[in-house]
KELUM-994020 format. One record per atom (N, C-alpha, C): x, y, z; atom name. Coordinates in Angstrom, 3 decimals. Layout:
<ketors>
+----------+----------+----------+------+
!       xx !       yy !       zz ! loti !
+----------+----------+----------+------+
!        X !        Y !        Z !   CA !
...
+----------+----------+----------+------+
</ketors>
This chain:
<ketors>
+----------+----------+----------+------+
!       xx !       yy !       zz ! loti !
+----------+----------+----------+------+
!   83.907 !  104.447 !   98.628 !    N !
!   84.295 !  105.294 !   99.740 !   CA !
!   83.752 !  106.695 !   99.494 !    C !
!   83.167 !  107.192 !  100.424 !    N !
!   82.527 !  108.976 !  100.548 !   CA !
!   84.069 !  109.507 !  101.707 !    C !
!   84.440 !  110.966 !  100.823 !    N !
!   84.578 !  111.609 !  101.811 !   CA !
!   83.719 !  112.791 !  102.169 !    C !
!   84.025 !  113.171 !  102.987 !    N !
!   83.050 !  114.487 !  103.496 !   CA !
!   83.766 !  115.563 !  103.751 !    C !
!   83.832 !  116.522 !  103.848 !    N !
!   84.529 !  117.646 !  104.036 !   CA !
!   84.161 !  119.019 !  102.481 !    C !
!   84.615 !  119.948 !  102.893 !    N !
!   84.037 !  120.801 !  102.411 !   CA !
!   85.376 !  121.559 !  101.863 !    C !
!   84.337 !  121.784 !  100.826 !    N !
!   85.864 !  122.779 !   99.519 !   CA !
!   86.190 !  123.969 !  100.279 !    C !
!   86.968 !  125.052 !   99.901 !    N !
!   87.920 !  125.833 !  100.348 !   CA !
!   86.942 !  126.877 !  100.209 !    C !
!   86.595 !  126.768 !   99.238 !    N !
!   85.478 !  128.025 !   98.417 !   CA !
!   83.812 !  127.930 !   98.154 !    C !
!   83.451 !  126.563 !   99.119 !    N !
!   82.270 !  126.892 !   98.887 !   CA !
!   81.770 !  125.465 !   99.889 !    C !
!   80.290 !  126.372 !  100.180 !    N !
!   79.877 !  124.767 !  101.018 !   CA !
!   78.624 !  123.889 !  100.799 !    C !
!   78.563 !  124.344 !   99.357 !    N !
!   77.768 !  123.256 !   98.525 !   CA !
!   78.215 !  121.723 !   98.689 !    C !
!   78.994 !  121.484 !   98.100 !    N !
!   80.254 !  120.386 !   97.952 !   CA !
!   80.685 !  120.256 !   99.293 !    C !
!   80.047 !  119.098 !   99.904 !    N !
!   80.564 !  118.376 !  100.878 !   CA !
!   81.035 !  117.114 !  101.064 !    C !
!   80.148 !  116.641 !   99.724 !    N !
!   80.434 !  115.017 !   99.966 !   CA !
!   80.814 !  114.488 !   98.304 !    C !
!   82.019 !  113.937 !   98.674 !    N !
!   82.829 !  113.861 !   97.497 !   CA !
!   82.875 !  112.040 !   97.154 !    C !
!   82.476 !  111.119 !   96.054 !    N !
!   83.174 !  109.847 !   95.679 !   CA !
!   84.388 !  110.190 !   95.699 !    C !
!   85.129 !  109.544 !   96.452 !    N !
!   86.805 !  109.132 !   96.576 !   CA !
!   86.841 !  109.008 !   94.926 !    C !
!   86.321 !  108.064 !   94.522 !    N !
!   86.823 !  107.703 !   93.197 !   CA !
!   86.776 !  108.655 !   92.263 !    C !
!   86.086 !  110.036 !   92.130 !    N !
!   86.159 !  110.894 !   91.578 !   CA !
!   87.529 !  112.034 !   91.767 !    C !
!   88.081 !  111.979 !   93.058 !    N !
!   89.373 !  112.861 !   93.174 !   CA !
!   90.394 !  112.952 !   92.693 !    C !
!   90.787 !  113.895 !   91.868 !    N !
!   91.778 !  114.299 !   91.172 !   CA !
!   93.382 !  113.524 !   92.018 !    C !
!   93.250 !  114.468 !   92.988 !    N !
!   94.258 !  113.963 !   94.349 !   CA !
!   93.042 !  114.267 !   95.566 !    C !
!   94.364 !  113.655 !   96.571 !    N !
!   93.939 !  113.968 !   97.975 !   CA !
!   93.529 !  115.271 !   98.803 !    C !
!   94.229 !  116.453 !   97.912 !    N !
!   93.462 !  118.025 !   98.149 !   CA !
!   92.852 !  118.799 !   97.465 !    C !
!   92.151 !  117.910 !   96.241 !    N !
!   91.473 !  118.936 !   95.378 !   CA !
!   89.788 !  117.954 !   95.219 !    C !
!   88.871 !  118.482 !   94.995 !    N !
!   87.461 !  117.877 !   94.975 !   CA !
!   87.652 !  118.078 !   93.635 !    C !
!   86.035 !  117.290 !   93.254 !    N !
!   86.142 !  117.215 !   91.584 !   CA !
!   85.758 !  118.983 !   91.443 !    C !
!   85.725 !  119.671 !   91.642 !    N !
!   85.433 !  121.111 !   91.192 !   CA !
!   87.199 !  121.579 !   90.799 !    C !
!   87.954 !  120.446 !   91.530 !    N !
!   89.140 !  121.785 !   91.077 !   CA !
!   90.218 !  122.456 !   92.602 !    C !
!   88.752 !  122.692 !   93.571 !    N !
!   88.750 !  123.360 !   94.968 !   CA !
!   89.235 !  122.610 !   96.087 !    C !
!   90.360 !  123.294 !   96.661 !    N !
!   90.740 !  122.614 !   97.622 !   CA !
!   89.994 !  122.402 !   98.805 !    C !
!   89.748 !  121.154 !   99.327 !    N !
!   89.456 !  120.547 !  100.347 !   CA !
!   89.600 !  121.132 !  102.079 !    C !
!   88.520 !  121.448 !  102.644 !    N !
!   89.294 !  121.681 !  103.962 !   CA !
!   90.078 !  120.854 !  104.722 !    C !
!   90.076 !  121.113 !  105.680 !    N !
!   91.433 !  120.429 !  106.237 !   CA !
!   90.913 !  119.302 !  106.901 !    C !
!   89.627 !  119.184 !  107.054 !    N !
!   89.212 !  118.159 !  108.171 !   CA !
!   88.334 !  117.623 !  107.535 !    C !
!   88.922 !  116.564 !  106.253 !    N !
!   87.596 !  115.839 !  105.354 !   CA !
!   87.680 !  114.259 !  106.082 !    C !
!   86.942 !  113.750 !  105.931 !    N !
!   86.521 !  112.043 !  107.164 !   CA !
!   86.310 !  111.271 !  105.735 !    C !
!   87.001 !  110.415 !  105.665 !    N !
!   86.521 !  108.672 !  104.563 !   CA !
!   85.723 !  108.138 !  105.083 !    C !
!   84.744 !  107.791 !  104.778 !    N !
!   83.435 !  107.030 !  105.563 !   CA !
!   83.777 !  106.211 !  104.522 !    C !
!   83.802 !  104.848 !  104.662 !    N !
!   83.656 !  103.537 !  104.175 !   CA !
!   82.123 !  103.067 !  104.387 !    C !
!   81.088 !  103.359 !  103.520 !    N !
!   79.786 !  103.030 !  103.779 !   CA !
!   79.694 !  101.413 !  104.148 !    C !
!   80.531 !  100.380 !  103.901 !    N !
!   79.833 !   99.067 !  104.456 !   CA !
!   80.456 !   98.978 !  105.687 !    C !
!   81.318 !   99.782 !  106.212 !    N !
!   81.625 !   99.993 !  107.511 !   CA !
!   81.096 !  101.044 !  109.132 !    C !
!   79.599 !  101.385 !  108.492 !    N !
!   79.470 !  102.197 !  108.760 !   CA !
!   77.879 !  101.338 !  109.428 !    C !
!   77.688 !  101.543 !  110.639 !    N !
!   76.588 !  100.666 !  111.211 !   CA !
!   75.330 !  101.864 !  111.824 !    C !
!   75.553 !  102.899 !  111.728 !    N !
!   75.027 !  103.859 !  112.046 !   CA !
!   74.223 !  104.756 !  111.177 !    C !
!   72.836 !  105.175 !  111.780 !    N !
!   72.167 !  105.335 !  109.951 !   CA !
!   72.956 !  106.869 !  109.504 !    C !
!   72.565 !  106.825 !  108.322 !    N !
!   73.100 !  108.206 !  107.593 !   CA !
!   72.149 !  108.748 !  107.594 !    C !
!   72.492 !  110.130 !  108.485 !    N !
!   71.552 !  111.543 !  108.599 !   CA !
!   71.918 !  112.413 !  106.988 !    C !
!   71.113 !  113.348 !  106.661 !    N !
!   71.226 !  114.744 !  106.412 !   CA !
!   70.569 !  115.375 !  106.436 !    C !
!   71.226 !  116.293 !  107.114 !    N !
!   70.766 !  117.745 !  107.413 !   CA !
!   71.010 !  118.882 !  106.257 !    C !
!   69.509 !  119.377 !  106.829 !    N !
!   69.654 !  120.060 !  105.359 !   CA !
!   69.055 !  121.764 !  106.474 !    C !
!   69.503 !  122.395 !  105.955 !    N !
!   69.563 !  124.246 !  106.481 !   CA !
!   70.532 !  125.040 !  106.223 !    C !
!   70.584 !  125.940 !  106.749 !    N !
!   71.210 !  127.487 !  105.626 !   CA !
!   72.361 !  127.099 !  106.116 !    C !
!   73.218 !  126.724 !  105.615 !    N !
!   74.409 !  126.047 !  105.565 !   CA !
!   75.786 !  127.355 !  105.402 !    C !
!   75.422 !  128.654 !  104.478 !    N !
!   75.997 !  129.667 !  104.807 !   CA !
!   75.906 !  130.160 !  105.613 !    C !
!   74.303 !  130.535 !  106.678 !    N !
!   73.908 !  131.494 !  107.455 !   CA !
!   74.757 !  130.832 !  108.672 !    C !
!   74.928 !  129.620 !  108.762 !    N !
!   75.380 !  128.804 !  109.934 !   CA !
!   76.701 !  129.233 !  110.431 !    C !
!   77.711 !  129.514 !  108.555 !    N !
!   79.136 !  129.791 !  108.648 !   CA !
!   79.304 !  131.565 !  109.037 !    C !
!   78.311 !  131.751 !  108.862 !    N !
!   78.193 !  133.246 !  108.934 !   CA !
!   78.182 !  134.019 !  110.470 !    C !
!   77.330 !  133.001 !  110.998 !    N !
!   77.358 !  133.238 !  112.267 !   CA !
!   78.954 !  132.325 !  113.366 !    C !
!   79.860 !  132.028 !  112.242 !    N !
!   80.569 !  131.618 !  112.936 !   CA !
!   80.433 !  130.026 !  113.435 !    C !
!   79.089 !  129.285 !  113.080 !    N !
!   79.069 !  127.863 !  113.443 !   CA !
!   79.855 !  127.140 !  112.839 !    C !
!   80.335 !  125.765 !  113.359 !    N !
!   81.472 !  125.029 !  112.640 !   CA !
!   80.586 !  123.908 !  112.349 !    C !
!   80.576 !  123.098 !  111.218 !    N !
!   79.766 !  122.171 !  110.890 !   CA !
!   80.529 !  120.889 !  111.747 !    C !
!   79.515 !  120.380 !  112.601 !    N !
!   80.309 !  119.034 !  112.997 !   CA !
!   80.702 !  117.832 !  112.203 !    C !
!   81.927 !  117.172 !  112.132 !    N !
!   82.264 !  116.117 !  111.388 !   CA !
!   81.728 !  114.965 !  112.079 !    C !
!   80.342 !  114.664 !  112.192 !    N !
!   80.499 !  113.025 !  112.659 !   CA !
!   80.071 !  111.980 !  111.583 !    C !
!   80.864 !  110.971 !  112.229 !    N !
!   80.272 !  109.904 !  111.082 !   CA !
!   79.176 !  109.440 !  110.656 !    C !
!   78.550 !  109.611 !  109.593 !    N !
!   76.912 !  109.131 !  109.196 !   CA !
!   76.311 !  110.634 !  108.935 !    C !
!   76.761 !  111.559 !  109.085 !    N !
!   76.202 !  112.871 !  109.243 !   CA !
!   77.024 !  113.974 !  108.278 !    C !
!   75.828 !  114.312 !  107.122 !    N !
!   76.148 !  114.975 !  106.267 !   CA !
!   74.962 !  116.167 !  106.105 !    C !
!   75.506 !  117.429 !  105.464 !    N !
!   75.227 !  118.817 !  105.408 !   CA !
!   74.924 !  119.310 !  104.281 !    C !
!   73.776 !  119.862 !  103.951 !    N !
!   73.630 !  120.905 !  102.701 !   CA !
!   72.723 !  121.636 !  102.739 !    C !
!   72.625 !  122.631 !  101.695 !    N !
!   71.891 !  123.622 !  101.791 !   CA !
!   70.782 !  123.012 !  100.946 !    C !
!   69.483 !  123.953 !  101.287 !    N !
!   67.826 !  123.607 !  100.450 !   CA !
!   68.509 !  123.100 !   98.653 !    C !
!   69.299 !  124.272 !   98.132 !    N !
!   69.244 !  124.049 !   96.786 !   CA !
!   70.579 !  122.882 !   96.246 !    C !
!   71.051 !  122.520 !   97.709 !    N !
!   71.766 !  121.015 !   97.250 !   CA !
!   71.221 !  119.520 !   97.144 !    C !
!   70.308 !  119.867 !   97.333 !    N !
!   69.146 !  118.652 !   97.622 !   CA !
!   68.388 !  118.297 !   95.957 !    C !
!   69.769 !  117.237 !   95.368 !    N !
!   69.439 !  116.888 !   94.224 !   CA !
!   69.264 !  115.574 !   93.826 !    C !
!   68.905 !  115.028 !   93.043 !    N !
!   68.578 !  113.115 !   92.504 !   CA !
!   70.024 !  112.999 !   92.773 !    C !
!   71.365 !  113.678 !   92.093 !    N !
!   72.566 !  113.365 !   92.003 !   CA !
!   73.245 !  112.932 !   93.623 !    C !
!   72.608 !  113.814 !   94.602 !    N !
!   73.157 !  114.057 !   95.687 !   CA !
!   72.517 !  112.612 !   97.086 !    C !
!   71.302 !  112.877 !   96.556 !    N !
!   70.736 !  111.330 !   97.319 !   CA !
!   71.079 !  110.399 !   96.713 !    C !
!   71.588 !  110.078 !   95.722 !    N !
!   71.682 !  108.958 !   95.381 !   CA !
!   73.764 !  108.923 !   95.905 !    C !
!   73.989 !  109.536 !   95.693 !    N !
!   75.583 !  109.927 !   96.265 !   CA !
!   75.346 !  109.264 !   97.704 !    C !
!   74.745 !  110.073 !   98.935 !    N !
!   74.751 !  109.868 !  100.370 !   CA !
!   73.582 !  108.867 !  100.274 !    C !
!   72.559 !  108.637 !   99.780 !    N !
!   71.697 !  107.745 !  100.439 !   CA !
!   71.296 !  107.736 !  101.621 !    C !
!   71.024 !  108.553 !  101.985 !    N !
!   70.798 !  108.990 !  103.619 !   CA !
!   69.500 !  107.744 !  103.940 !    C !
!   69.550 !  107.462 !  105.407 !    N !
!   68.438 !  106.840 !  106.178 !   CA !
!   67.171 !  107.572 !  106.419 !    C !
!   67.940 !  108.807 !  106.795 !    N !
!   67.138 !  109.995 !  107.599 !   CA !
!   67.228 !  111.315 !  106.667 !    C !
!   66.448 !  112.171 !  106.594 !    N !
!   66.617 !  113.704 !  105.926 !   CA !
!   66.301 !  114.618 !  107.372 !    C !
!   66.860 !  115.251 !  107.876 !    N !
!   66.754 !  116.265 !  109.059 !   CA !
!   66.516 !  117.635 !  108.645 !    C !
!   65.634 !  118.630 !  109.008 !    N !
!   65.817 !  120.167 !  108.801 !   CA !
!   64.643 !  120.577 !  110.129 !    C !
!   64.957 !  121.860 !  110.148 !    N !
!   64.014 !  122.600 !  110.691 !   CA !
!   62.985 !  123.023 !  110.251 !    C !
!   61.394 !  122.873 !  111.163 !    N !
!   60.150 !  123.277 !  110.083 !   CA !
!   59.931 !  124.296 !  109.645 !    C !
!   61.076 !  125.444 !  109.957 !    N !
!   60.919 !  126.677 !  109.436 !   CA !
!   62.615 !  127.257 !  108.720 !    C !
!   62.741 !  127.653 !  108.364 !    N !
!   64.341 !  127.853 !  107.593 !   CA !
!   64.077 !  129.211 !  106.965 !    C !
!   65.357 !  129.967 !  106.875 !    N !
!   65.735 !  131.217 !  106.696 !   CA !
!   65.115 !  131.248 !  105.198 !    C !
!   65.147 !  129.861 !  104.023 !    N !
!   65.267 !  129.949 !  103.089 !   CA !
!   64.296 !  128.882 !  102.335 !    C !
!   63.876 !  128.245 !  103.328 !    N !
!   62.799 !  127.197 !  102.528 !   CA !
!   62.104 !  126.513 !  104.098 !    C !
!   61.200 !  125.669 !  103.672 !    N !
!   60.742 !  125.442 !  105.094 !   CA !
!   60.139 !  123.808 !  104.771 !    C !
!   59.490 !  123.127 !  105.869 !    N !
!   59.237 !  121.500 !  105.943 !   CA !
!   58.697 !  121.160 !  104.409 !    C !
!   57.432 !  122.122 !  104.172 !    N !
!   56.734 !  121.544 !  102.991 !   CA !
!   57.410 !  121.466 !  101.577 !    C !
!   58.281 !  122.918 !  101.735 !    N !
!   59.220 !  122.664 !  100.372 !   CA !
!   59.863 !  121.881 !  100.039 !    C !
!   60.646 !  120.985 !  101.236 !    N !
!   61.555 !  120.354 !  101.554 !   CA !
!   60.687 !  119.049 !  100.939 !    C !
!   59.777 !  119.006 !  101.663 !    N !
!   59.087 !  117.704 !  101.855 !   CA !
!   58.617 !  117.471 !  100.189 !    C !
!   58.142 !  118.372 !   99.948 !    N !
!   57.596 !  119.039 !   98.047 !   CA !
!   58.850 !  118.128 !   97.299 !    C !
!   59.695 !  118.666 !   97.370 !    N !
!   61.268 !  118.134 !   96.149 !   CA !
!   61.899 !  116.635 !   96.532 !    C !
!   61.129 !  116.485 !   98.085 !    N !
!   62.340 !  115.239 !   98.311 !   CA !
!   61.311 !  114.269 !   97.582 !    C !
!   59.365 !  114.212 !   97.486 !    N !
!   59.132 !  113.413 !   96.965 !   CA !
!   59.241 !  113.578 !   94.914 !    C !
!   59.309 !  114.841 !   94.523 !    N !
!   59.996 !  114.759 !   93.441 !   CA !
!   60.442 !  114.576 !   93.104 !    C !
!   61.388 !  114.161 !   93.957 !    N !
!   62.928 !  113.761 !   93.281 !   CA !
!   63.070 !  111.964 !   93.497 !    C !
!   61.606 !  111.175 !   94.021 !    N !
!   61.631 !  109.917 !   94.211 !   CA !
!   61.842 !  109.336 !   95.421 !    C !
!   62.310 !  110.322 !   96.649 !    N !
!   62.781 !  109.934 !   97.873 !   CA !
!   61.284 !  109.187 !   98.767 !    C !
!   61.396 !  108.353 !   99.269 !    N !
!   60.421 !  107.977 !   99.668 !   CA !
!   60.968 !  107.276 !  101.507 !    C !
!   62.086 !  107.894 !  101.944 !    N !
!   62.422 !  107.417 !  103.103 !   CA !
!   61.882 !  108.116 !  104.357 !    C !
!   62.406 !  108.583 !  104.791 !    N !
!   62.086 !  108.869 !  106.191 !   CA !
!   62.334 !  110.241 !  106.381 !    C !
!   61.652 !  111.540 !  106.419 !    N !
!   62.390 !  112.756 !  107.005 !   CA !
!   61.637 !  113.452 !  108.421 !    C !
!   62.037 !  114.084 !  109.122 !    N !
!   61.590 !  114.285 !  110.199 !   CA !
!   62.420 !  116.265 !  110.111 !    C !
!   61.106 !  116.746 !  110.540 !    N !
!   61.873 !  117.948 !  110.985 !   CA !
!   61.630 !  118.707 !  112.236 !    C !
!   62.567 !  119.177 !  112.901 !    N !
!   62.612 !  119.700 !  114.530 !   CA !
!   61.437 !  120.778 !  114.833 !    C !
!   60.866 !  121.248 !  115.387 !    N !
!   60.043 !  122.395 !  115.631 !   CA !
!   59.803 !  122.406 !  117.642 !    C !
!   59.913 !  123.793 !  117.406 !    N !
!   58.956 !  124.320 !  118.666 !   CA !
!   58.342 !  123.562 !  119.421 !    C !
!   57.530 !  123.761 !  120.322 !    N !
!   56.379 !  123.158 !  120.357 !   CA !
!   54.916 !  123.906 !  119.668 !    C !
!   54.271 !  122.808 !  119.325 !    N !
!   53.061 !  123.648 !  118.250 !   CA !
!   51.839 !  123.068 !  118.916 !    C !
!   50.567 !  124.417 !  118.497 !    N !
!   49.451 !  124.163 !  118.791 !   CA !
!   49.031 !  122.352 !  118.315 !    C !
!   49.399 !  122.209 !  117.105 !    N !
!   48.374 !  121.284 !  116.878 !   CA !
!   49.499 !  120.257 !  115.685 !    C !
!   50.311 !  119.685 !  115.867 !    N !
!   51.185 !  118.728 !  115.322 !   CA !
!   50.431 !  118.246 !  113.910 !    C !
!   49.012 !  117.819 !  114.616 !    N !
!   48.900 !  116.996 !  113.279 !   CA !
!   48.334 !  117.567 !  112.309 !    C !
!   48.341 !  119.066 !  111.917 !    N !
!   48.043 !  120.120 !  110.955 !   CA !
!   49.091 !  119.892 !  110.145 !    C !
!   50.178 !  120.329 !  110.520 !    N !
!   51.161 !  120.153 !  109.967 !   CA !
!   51.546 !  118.650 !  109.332 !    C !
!   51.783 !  117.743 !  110.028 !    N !
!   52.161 !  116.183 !  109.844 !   CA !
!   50.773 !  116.145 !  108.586 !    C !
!   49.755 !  116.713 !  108.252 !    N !
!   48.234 !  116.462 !  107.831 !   CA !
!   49.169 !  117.242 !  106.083 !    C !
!   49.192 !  118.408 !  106.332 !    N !
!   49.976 !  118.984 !  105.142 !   CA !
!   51.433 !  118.619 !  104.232 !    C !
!   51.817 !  118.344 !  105.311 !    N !
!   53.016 !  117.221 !  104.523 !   CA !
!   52.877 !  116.509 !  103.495 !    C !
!   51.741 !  115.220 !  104.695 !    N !
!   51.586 !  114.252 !  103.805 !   CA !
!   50.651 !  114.765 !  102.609 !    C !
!   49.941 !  115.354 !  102.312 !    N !
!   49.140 !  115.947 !  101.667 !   CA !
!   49.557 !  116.112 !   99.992 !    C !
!   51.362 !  116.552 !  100.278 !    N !
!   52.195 !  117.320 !   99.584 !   CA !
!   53.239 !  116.242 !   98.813 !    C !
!   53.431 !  115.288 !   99.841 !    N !
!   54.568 !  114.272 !   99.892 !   CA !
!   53.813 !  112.515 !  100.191 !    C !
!   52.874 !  112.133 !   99.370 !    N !
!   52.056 !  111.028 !  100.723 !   CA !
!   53.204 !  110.057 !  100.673 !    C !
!   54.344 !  109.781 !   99.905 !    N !
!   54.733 !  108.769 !   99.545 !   CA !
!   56.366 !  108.726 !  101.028 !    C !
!   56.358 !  109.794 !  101.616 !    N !
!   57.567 !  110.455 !  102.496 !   CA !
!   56.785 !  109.607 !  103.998 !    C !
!   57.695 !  109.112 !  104.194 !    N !
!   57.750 !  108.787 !  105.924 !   CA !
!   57.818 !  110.228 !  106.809 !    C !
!   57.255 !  110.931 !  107.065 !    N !
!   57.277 !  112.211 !  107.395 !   CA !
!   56.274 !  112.373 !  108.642 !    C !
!   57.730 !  113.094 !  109.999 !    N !
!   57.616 !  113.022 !  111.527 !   CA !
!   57.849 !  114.461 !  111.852 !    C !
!   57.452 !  114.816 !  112.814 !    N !
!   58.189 !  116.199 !  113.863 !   CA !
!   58.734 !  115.309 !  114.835 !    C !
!   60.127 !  116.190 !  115.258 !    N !
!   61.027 !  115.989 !  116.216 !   CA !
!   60.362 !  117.374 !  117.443 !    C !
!   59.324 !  117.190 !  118.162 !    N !
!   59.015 !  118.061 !  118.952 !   CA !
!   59.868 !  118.605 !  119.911 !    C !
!   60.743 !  119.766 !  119.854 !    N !
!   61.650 !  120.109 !  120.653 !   CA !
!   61.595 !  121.121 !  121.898 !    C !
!   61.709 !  120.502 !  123.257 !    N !
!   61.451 !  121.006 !  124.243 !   CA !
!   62.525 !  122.578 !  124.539 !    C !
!   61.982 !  123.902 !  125.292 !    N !
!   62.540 !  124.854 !  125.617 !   CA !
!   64.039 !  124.498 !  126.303 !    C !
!   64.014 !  124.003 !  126.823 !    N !
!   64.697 !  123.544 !  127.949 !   CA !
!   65.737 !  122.764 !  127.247 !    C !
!   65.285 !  122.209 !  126.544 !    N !
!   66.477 !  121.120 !  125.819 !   CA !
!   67.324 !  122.529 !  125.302 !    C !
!   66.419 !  123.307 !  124.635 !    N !
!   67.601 !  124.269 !  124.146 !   CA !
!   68.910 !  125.330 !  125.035 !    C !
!   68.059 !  125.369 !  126.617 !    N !
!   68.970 !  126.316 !  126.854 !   CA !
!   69.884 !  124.840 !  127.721 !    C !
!   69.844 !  123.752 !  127.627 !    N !
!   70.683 !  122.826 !  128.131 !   CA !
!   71.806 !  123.277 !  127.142 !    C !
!   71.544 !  123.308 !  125.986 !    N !
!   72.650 !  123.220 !  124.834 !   CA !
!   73.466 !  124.394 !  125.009 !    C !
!   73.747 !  125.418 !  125.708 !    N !
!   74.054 !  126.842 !  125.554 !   CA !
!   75.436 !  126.533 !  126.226 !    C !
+----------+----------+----------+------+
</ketors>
């Protein structure tokens, strides 16, 4: 069993083995749990596992609330560890091709370092020339299933 939810004091630590918890309100750090952590039962779970990965403070900073859905987990560039994929096992890796703090290629750089060889896709603009980019990736990462999510203007101010 994974839960998800995020410590009191920090939002590294999101995704916790059940079997590692002290109790029901403390994570293995010690730190209490927010209030709205979800048990995902992974063989119950038919929906692929995302993560998203972006400035995960800058988000709280501006007041964003991380959504709890099921299959869908959160961290920042420098949580993105062997310990942590192998924890979530994600289907999918999600970020934006540009980030406050790291950007596609870095991303793309560590996830094949670290052995990941699944699928990541990251959102962008629309761009002159897609396959410059998609060309540098692989370049960086050949072993990464690696896509742009081309994102229309319009889609964004739908979201507002």
């Amino acid at each position: 069993m994974i839960a998800s939810g995020l410590c009191g004091d920090c939002v590294a630590h999101q995704i916790v083995d059940t079997t590692e918890l002290r109790d029901c309100n403390v994570c293995v750090k010690g730190l209490p749990l927010a209030e709205n952590v979800t048990v995902i039962d992974r063989t119950a779970v038919s929906a692929p596992v995302m993560l998203v990965v972006g400035d995960l403070r800058g988000w709280r900073r501006a007041g964003r609330r991380l959504p709890l859905l099921s299959g869908f987990h959160f961290a920042g560039y420098g949580d993105v560890t062997a310990a942590a994929l192998e924890r979530i096992r994600p289907d999918v890796i999600l970020s934006a091709l540009f980030g406050s703090d790291f950007d596609a290629l870095e991303l793309a750089r560590r996830l094949a370092e670290l052995g990941f060889a699944g699928r990541y896709r990251a959102l962008a603009m629309a761009l002159p020339d897609p396959a410059v980019i998609r060309a540098e990736v692989r370049a960086v990462a050949p072993g990464l299933d690696f896509d742009l999510f081309l994102i229309d203007g319009t889609a964004l101010a739908l979201g507002r």
